[in-house]
N, C-alpha and C positions, 0 to 999 in steps of 0.2 A: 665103713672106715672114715667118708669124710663127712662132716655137720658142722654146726656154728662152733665146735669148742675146736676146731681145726682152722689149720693153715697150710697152704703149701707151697714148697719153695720151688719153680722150676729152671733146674741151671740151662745156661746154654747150650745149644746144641738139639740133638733129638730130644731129649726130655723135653724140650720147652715145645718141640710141634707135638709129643705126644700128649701133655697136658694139656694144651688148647682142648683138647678133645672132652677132658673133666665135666661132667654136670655137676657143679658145684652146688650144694645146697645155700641157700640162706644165711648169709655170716660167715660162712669157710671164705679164711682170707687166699690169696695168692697172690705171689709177688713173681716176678721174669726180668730178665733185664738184657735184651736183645740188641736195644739201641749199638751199644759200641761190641759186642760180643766177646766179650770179656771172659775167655773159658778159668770158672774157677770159682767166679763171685760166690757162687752159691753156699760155698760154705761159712764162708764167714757173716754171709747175711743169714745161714741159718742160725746159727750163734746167737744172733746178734738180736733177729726175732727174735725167737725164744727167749730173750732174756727180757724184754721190751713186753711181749705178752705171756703174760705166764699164767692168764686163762686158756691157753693154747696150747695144743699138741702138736707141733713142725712137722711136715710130712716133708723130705725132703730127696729129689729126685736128680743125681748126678750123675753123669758118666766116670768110667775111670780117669781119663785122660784130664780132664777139668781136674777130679780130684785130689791127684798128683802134685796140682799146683800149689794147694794150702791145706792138704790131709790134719795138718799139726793142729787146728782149730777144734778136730775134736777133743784131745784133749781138754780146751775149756771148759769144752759141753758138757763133759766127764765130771770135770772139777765143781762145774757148776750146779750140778745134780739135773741136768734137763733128760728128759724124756722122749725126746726126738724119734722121731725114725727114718732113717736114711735108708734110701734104698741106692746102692750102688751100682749101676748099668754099668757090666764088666762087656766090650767087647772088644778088647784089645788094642784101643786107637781113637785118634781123635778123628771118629767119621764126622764130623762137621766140616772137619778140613779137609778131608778126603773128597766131599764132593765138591769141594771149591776147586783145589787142586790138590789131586795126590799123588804122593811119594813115600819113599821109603821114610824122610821124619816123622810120616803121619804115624808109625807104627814104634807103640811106647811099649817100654819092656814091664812085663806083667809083675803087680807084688802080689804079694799074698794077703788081701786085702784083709780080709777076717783076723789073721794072723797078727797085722800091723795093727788095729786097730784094741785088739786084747793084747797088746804089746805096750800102748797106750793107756791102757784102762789099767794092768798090770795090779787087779784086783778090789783096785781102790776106788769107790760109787758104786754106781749099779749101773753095768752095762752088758746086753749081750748080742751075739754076732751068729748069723750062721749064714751060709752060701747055699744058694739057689741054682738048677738048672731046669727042672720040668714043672711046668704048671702048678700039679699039685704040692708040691714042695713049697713054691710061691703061695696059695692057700693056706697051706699048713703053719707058713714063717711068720703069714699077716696075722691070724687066729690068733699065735703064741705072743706078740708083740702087742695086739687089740687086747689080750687077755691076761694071762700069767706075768708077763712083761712090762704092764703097763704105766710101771713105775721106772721103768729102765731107760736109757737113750737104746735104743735096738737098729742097727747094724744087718742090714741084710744085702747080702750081694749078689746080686740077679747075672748068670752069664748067659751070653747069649753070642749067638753069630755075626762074624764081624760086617755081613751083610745083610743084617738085620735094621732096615734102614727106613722109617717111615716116607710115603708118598711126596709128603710132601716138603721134606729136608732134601730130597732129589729131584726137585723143582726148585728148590731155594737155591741150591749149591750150586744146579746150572747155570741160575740167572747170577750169579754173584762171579760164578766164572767167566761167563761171558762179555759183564761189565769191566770185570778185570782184566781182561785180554784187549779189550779194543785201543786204538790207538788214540793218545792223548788228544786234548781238544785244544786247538792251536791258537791261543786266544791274543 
């Protein structure tokens, strides 16, 4: 799926620690933007790539919560005829902030992601969407998106358990709680 004529975008949050993990071939660009944690950027830098490279196909990695914040940028991508592929990490909440500190804001109310999006595209481009839950369904959405699709922007929506949490975003979240809780430095 990825090689030089790719890119990939990893938003904030876990996608950005599960990306690190990416063996990226040769030329596959990727872009992260962790510094100020910004949940949300990613969409509109995937836009915004894609339109900037258009020897490149955007792989583009978001949680729901992030995507929440600027969903409406697909529409561009629609309008603009890109080819994108978004994968959407449904698990109910912003676990980024969960493992900083969590609470009951951490948990965002669910759309109908697939739904919203061919709501959006409202037949007009080429776009299509379907929701994921077991491995091979994930195989089968990448096949269809790498293949038949690949002239589409494709919309795929990965759900998953809201404690579905990489190693090492629960090492980050600790240490971001901890820095946060301690008492001011009395300068």
């Amino acid at each position: 799926m990825l090689s030089s004529s790719t890119a990939v975008i990893a938003e904030t949050g876990d996608s950005w620690f599960n990306c690190q993990k990416l063996k990226l071939p040769e030329g596959c660009g990727y872009e992260f933007q962790m510094q100020y944690g910004s949940i949300g950027w990613s969409v509109g830098a995937t836009l915004g790539y894609a339109q900037a490279a258009k020897d490149k196909r955007i792989i583009a990695c978001i949680g729901d919560g992030s995507f929440q914040v600027t969903a409406q940028d697909v529409s561009t991508m629609i309008s603009c005829g890109q080819n994108t592929i978004i994968f959407l990490i449904n698990n109910g909440g912003y676990t980024i902030e969960v493992e900083i500190h969590d609470g009951p804001y951490n948990v965002i109310k669910n759309w109908n992601y697939t739904g919203l999006v061919d709501a959006i595209h409202n037949g007009e481009g080429n776009c299509w969407t379907t929701k994921v839950r077991y491995e091979e369904e994930l195989k089968e959405a990448i096949e269809t998106a790498t293949g038949e699709k690949k002239d589409c922007l494709c919309f795929i929506e990965v759900i998953v358990h809201k404690d579905d949490t990489s190693k090492e975003l629960l090492e980050w979240g600790s240490r971001v709680s901890n820095a946060n809780s301690r008492p001011p430095n009395p300068q």
